[in-house]
KEKE-3310 file (N, C-alpha, C; in steps of 0.2 Angstrom, whole numbers, plus 5000, padded with zeros to 4 digits):
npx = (5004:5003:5008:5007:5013:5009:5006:5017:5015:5009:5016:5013:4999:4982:4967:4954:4949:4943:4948:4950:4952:4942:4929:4930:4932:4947:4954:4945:4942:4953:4966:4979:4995:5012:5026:5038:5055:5053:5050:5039:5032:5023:5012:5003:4995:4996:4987:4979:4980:4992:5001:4992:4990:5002:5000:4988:4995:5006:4997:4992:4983:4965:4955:4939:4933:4938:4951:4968:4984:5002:5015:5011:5002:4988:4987:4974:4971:4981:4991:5005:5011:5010:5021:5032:5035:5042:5051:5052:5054:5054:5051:5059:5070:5071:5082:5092:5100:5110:5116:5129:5130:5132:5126:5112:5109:5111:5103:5089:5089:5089:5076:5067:5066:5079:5093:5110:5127:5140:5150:5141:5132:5140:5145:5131:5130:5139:5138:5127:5134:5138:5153:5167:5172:5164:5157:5156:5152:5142:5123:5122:5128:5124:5122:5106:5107:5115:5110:5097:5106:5111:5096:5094:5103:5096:5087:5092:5099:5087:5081:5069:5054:5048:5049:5042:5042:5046:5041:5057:5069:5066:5074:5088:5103:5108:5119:5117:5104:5105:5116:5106:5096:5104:5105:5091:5093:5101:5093:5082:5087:5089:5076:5066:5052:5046:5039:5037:5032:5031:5035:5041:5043:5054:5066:5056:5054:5066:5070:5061:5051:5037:5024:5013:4999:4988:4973:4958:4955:4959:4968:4973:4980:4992:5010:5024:5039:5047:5061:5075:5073:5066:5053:5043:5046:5040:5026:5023:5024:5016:5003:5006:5004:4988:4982:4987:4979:4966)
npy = (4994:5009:5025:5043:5058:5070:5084:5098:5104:5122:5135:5148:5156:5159:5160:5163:5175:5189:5207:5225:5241:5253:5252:5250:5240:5230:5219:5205:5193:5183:5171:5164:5157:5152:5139:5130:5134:5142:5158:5173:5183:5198:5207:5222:5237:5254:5251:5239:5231:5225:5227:5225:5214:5208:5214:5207:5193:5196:5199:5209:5213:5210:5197:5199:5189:5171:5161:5159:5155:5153:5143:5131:5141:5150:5168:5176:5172:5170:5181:5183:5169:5166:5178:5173:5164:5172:5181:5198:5213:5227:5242:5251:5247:5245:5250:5250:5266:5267:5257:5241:5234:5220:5222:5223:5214:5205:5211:5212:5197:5193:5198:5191:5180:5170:5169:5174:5168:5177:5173:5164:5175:5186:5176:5174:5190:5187:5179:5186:5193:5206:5216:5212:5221:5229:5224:5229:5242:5258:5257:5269:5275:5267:5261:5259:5245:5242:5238:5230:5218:5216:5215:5203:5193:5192:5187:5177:5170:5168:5157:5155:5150:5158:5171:5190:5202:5219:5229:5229:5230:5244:5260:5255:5250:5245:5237:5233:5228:5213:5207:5208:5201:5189:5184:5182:5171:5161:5160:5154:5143:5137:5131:5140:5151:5163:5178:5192:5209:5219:5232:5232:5226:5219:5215:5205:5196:5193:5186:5179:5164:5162:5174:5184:5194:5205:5209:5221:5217:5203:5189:5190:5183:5171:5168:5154:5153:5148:5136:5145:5154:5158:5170:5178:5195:5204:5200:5199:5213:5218:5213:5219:5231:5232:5227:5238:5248:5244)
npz = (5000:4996:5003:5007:5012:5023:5020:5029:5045:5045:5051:5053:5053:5044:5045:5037:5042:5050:5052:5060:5063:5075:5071:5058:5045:5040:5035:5029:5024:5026:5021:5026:5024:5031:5029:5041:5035:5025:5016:5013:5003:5007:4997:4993:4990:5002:5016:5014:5023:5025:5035:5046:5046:5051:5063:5068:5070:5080:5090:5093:5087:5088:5081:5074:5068:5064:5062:5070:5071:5078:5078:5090:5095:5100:5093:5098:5109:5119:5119:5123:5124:5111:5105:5111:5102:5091:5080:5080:5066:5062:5052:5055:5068:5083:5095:5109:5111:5118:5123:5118:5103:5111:5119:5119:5115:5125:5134:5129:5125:5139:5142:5137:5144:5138:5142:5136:5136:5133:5123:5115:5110:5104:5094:5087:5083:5075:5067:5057:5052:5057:5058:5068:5078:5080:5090:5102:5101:5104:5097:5094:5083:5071:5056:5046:5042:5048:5061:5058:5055:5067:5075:5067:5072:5085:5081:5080:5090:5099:5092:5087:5078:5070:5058:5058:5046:5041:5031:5026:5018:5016:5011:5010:5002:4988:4990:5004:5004:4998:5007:5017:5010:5011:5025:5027:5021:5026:5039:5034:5030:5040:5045:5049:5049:5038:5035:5027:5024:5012:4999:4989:4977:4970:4979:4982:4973:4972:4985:4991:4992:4990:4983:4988:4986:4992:4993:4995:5006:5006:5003:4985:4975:4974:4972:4967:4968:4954:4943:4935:4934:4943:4947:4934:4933:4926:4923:4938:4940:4933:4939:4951:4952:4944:4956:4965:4961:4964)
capx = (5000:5007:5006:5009:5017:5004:5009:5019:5008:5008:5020:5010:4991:4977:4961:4945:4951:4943:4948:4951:4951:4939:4922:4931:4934:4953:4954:4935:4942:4961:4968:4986:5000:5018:5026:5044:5061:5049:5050:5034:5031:5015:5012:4999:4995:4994:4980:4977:4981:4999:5003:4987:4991:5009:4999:4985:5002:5008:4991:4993:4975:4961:4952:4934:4931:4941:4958:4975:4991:5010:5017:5006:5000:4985:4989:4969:4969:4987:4997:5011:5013:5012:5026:5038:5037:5043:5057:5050:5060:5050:5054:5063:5074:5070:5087:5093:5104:5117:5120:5131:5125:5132:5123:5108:5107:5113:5096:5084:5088:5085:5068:5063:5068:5083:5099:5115:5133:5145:5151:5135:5130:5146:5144:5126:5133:5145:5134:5123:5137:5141:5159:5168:5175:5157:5150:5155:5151:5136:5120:5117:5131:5124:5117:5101:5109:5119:5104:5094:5111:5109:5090:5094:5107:5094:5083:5096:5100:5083:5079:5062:5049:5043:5052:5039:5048:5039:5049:5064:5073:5067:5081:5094:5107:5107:5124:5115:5099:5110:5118:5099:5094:5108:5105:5084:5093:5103:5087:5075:5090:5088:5067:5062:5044:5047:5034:5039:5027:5035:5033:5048:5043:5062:5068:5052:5057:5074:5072:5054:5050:5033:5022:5007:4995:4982:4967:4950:4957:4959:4974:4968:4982:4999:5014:5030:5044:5050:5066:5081:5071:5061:5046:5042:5045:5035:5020:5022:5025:5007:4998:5006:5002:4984:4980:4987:4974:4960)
capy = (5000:5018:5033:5050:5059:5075:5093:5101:5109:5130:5139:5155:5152:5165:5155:5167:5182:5197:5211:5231:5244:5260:5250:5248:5231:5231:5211:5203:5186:5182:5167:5163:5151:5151:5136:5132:5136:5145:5166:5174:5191:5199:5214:5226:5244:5255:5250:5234:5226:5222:5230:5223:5205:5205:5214:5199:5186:5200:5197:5218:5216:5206:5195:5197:5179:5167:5158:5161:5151:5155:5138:5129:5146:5158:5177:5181:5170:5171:5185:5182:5163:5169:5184:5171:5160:5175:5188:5204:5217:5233:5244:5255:5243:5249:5246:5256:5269:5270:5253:5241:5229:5214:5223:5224:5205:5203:5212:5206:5188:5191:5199:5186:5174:5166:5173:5169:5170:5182:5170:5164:5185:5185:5172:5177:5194:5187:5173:5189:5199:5212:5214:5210:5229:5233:5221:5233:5248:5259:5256:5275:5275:5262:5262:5253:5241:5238:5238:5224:5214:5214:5213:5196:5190:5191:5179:5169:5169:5163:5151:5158:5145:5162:5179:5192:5209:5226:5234:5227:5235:5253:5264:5248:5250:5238:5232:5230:5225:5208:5208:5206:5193:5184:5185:5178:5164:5159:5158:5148:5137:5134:5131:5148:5153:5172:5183:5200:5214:5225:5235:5232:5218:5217:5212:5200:5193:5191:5183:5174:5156:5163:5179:5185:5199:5205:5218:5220:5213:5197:5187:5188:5179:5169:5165:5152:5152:5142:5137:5148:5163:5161:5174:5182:5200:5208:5199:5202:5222:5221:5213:5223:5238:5230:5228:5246:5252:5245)
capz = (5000:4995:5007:5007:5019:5025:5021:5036:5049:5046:5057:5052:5047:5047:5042:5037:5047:5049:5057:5058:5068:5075:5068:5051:5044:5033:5034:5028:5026:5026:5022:5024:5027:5029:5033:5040:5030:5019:5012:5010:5004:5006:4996:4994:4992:5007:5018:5009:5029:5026:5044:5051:5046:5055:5071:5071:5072:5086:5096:5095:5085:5091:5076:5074:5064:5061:5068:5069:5075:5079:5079:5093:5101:5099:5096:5101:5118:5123:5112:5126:5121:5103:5103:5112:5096:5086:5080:5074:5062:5058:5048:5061:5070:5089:5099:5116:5107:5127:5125:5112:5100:5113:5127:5117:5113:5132:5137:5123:5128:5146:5142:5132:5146:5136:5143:5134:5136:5129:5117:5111:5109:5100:5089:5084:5078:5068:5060:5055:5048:5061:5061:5076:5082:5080:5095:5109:5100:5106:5090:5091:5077:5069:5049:5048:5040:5055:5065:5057:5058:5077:5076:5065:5078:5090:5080:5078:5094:5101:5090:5087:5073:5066:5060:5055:5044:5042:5025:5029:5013:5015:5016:5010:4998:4984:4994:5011:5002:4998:5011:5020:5010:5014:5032:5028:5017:5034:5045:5031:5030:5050:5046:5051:5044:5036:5032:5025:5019:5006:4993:4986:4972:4966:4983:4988:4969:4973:4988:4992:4990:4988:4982:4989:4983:4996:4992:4997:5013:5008:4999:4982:4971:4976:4965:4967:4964:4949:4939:4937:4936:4949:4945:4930:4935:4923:4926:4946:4941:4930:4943:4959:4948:4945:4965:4969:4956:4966)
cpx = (5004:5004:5009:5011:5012:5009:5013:5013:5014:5012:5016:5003:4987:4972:4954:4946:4947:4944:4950:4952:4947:4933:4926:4934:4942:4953:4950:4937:4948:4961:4976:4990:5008:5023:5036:5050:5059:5049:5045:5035:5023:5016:5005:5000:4993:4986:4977:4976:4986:5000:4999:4989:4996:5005:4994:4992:5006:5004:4991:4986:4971:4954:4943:4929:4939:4945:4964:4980:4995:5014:5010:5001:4993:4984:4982:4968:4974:4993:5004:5013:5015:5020:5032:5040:5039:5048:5053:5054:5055:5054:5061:5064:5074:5076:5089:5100:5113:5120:5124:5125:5127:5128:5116:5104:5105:5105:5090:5084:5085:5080:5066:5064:5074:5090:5105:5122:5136:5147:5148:5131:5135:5144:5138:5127:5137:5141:5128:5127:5141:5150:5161:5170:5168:5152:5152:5155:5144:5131:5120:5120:5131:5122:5111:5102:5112:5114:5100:5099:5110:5102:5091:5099:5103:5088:5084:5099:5096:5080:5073:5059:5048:5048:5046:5044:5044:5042:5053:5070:5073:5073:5088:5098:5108:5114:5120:5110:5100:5112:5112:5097:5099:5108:5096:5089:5097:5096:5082:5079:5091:5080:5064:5058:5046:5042:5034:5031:5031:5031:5039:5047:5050:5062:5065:5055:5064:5077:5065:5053:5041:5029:5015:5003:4988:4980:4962:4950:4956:4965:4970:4974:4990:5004:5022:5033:5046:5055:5073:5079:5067:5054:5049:5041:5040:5027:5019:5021:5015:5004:4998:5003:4993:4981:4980:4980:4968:4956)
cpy = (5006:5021:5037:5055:5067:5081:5096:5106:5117:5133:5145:5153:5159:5161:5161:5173:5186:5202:5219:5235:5250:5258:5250:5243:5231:5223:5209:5195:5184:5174:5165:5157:5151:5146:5137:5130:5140:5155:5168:5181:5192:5207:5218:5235:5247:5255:5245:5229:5222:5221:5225:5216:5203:5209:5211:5195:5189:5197:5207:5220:5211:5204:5197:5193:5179:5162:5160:5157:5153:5149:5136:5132:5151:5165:5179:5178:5172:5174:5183:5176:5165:5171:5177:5166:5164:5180:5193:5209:5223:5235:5249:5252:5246:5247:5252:5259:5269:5264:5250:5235:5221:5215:5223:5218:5203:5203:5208:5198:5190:5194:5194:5176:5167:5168:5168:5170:5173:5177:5167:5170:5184:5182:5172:5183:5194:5186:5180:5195:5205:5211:5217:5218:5231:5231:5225:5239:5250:5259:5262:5278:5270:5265:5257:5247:5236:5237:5232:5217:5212:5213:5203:5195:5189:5185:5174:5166:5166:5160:5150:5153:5153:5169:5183:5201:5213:5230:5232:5231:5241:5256:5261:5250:5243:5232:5229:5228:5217:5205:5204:5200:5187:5180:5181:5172:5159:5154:5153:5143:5132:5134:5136:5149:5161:5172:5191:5203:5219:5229:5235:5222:5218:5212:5207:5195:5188:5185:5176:5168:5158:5169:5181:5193:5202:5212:5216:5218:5206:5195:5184:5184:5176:5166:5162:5152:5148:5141:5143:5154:5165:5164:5176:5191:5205:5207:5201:5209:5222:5217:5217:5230:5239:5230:5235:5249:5251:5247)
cpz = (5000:4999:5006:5012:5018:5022:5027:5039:5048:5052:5056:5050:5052:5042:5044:5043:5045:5053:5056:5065:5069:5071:5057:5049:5038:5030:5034:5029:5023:5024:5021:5027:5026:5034:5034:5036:5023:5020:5010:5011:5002:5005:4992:4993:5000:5010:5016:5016:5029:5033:5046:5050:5050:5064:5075:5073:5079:5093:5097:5092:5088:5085:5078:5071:5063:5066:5066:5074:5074:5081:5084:5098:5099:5099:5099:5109:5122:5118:5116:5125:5114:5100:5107:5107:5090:5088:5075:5071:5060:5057:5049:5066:5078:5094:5106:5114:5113:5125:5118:5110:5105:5118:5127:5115:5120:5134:5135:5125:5134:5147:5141:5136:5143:5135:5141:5137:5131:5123:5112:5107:5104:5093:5084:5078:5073:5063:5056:5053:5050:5061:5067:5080:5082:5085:5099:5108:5101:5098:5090:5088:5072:5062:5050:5044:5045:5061:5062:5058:5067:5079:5072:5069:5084:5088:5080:5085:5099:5098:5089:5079:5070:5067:5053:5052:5042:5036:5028:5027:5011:5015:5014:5005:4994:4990:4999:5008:5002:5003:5019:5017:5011:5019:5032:5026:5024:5037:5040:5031:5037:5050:5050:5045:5043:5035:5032:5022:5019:5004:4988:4982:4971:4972:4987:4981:4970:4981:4994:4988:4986:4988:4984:4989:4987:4992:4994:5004:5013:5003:4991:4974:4977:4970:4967:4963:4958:4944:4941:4937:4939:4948:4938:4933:4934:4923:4933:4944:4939:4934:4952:4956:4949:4953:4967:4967:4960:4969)
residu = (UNK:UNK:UNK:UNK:UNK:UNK:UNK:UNK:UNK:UNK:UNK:UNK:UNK:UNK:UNK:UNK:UNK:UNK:UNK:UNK:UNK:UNK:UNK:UNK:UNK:UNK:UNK:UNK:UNK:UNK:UNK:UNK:UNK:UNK:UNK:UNK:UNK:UNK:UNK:UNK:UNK:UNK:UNK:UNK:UNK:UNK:UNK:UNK:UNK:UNK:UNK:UNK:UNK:UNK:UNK:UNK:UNK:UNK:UNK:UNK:UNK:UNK:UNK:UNK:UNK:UNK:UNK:UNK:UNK:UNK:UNK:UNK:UNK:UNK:UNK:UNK:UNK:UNK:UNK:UNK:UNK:UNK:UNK:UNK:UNK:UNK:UNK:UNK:UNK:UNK:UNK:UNK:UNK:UNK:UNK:UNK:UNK:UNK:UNK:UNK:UNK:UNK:UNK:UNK:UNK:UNK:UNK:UNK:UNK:UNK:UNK:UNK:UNK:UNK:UNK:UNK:UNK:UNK:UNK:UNK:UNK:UNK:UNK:UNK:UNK:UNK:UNK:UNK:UNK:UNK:UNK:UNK:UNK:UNK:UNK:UNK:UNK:UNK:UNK:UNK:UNK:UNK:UNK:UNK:UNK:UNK:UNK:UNK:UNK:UNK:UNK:UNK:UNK:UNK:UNK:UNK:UNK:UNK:UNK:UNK:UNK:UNK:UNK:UNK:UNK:UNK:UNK:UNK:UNK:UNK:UNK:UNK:UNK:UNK:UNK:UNK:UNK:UNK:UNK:UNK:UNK:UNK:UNK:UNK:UNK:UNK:UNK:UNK:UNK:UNK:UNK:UNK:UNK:UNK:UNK:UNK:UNK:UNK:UNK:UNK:UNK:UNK:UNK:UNK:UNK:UNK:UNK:UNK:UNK:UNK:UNK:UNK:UNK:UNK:UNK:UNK:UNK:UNK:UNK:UNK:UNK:UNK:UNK:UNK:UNK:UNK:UNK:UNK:UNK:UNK:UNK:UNK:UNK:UNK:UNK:UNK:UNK:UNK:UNK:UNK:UNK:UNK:UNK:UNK:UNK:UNK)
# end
């Protein structure tokens, strides 16, 4: 007898969501999934419920239908289970400007209940690209280039099932842009579930397993990767163009 071996269970899933905020509804019926080692980019024009969809997975919104899971945790019952199954990156990198990026790991862990030693902090920053004169440096000379480097050291360093990104590439230099996705190919290769919301088709192209299109507050196309060119860029551009318009 032949068997098939199931699908992986959903490190990210929002099943039928709806949600907004101030009696207005941005999410009417969500559906999404992103499993792990896997790159999703969800893109949309402004107001389309990019934000809103990484602040359901937060538990920083509160659905009004549906479900939603963070590996084996509910952001609408228990957000503080949830947030412990994740590393977030917005778009502006929030670090304590007094202190350095070793000290900033330091702390971060022992927030998060997951205190390391110096040479695990260490290590992290490397693995994330920071060069080494730069871990006992204070961040409030940092570039934000160097600031996500130590925001990714810290995911790397708790070992987190889920990293959610907020624009990641605002602001990035084709170098550091590179340079970033480096640093996601790292974490998907360690079965971390991404989920980026952009605007920046090149770089969800250049670096997403998969492409998702949300309007009307629901996700209304998705496109894999495939071959050595991965997406058709020009098709992506006339249909992210297509969405904005709507």
């Amino acid at each position: 007898m032949t068997t098939t071996t199931p699908p992986p269970h959903p490190v990210l899933q929002a099943s039928g969501v709806r949600a907004g905020y101030g009696g207005r509804t941005i999410l009417h019926s969500l559906d999404l999934q992103v499993h792990a080692g896997e790159i999703y980019a969800l893109l949309g024009a402004n107001g389309a419920g990019k934000t809103t969809t990484l602040s359901l997975f937060l538990g920083f919104v509160q659905p009004g239908a549906g479900r939603l899971r963070v590996a084996d945790a509910d952001p609408a019952s228990d957000p503080a289970a949830a947030r412990r199954q994740i590393a977030y990156i917005p778009e502006s990198v929030a670090l304590y400007e007094h202190l350095s990026a070793r000290e900033n790991l330091a702390y971060l862990l022992a927030l998060a209940e997951q205190p390391a030693p110096q040479a695990t902090i260490d290590a992290a920053l490397t693995a994330a690209g920071l060069d080494a004169a730069a871990h006992g440096r204070r961040v409030s000379g940092f570039s934000k280039g160097m600031r996500q480097k130590v925001a990714i050291a810290l995911a790397l360093a708790r070992h987190v099932p889920a990293l959610l990104l907020d624009e990641p590439t605002s602001g990035l230099d084709p170098q550091a842009t590179a340079e970033f996705h480096r640093l996601l190919g790292v974490l998907r290769d360690q079965g971390v579930a991404i989920l980026m919301v952009t605007h920046d088709l090149l770089s969800a192209a250049d670096i997403a397993d998969r492409i998702g299109f949300i309007g009307a507050g629901r996700l209304a196309e998705e496109v894999a990767a495939t071959g050595a060119e991965r997406f058709d860029v020009r098709a992506l551009h006339r249909r992210y163009a297509q969405e904005a318009a709507v």
